[in-house]
C-alpha positions as CSV (number, residue, x, y, z in Angstrom):
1,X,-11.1,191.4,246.6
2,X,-11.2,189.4,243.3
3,X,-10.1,190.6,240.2
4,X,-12.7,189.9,237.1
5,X,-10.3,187.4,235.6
6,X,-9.6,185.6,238.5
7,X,-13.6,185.5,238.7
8,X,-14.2,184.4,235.4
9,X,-11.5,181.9,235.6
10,X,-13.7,180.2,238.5
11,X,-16.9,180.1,236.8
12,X,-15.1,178.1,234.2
13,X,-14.2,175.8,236.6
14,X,-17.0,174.9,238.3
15,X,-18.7,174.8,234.7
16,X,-16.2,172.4,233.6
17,X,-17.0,170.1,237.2
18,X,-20.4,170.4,236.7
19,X,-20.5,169.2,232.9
20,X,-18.1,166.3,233.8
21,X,-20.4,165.2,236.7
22,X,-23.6,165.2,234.4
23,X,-21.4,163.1,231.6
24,X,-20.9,160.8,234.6
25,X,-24.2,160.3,235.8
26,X,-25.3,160.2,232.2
27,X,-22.9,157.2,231.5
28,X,-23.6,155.5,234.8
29,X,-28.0,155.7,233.3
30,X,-27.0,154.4,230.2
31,X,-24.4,151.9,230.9
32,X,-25.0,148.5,228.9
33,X,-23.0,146.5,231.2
34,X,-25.0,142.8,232.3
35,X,-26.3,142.4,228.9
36,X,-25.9,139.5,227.5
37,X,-23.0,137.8,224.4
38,X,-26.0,138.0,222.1
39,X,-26.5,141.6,222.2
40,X,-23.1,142.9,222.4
41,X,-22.0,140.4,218.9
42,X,-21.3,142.1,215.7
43,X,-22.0,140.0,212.5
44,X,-20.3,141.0,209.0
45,X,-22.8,139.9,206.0
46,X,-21.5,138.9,202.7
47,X,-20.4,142.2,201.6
48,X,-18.7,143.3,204.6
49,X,-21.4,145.2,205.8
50,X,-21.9,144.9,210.0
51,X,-25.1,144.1,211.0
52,X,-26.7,142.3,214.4
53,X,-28.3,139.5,212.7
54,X,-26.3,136.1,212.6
55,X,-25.9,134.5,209.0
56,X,-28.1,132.2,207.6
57,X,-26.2,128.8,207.7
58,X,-28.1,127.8,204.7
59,X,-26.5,130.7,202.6
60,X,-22.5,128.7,203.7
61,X,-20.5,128.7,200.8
62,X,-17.1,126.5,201.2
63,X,-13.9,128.0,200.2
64,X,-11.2,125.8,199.2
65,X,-8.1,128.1,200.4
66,X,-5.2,127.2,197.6
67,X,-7.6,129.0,195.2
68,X,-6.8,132.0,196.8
69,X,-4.0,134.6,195.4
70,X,-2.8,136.9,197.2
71,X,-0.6,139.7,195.3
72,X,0.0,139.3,191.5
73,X,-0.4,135.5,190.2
74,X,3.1,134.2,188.9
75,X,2.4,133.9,185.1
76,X,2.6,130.3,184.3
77,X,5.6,129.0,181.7
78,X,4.2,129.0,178.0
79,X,5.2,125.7,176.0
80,X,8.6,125.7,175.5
81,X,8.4,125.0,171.9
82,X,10.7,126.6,169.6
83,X,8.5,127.5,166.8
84,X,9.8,130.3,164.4
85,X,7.7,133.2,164.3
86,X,7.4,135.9,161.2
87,X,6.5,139.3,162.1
88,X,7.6,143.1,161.4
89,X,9.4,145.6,163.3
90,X,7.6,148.7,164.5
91,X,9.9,149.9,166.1
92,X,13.3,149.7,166.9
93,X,16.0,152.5,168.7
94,X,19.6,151.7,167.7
95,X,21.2,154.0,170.3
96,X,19.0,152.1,172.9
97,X,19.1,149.0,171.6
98,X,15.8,147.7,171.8
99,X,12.6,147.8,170.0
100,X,8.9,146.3,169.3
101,X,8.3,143.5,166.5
102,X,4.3,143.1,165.4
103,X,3.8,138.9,165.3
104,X,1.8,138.6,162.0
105,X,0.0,135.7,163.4
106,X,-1.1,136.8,166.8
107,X,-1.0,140.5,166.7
108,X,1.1,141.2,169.7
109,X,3.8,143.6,170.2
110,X,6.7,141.3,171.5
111,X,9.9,143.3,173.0
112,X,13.2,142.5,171.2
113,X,16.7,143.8,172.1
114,X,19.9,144.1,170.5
115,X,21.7,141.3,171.7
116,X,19.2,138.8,170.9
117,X,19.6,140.0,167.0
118,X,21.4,137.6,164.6
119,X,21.7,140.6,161.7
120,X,21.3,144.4,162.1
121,X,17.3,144.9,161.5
122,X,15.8,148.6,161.1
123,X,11.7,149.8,161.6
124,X,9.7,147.9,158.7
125,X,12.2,144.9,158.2
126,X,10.1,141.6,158.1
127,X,11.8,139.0,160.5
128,X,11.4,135.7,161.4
129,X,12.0,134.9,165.3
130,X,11.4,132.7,168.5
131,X,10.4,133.8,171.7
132,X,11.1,133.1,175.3
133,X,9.0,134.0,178.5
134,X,10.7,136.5,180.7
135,X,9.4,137.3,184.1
136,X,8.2,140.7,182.3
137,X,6.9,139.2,179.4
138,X,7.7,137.7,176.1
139,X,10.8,139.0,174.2
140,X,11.8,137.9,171.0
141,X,15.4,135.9,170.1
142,X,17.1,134.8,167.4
143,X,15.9,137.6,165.4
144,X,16.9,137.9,161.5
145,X,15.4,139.2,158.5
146,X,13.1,137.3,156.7
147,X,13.7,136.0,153.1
């Protein structure tokens, strides 16, 4: 004599055969095998989108690959000239040693730090300068008040 478990447990069991054997049977009626290359290609349009229709070969666009970056661009070397700059601090932390000058002419905000200062300079001082690329930018050397 079975116990109700052990019953129950069965049933399961032959629910879980017969559900596997009807998946089976239901793949084996659907299978797409003997189709052809055509049918089973994927095509990716212009946008990246996947669709079954070839592209149109009139719509080829050539690509020329040195144009293309990958990662950040290296920033190219600005002319080395040394043209002296006027401009005025807007900042500048002595216990950190470094600070912000305003160039009058172009408006940017070119980093500065205390070793490249010719002359103690304070927030507000005008100062004449020259600047030199760094890989993070311009900074500013040679700095001293202006006249």
């Amino acid at each position: 004599m079975d116990t109700f478990s052990k019953k129950e447990k069965e049933k399961q069991r032959q629910k879980k055969k017969k559900d596997k054997q009807e998946k089976r049977e239901d793949r084996k009626a659907n299978a797409q095998k003997g189709q052809s290359l055509d049918q089973m290609l994927a095509y990716v349009d212009e946008n990246g989108n996947i669709t079954t229709t070839p592209p149109d070969p009139n719509r080829k666009r050539e690509v020329n690959q040195e144009e293309i970056q990958i990662g950040v661009p290296r920033q190219d070397a600005m002319a080395t000239e040394e043209v002296t700059r006027r401009g005025i601090v807007t900042s500048f932390n002595t216990s950190k040693g470094y600070g912000f000058i305003r160039d009058q002419q172009t408006q940017e905000s070119i980093f500065v730090h205390v070793n490249a200062l010719k002359e103690p300079i304070s927030e507000r001082d005008k100062v004449t300068f020259s600047v030199e690329m760094t890989p993070k930018g311009l900074n500013a050397i040679n700095v001293k008040k202006a006249v």
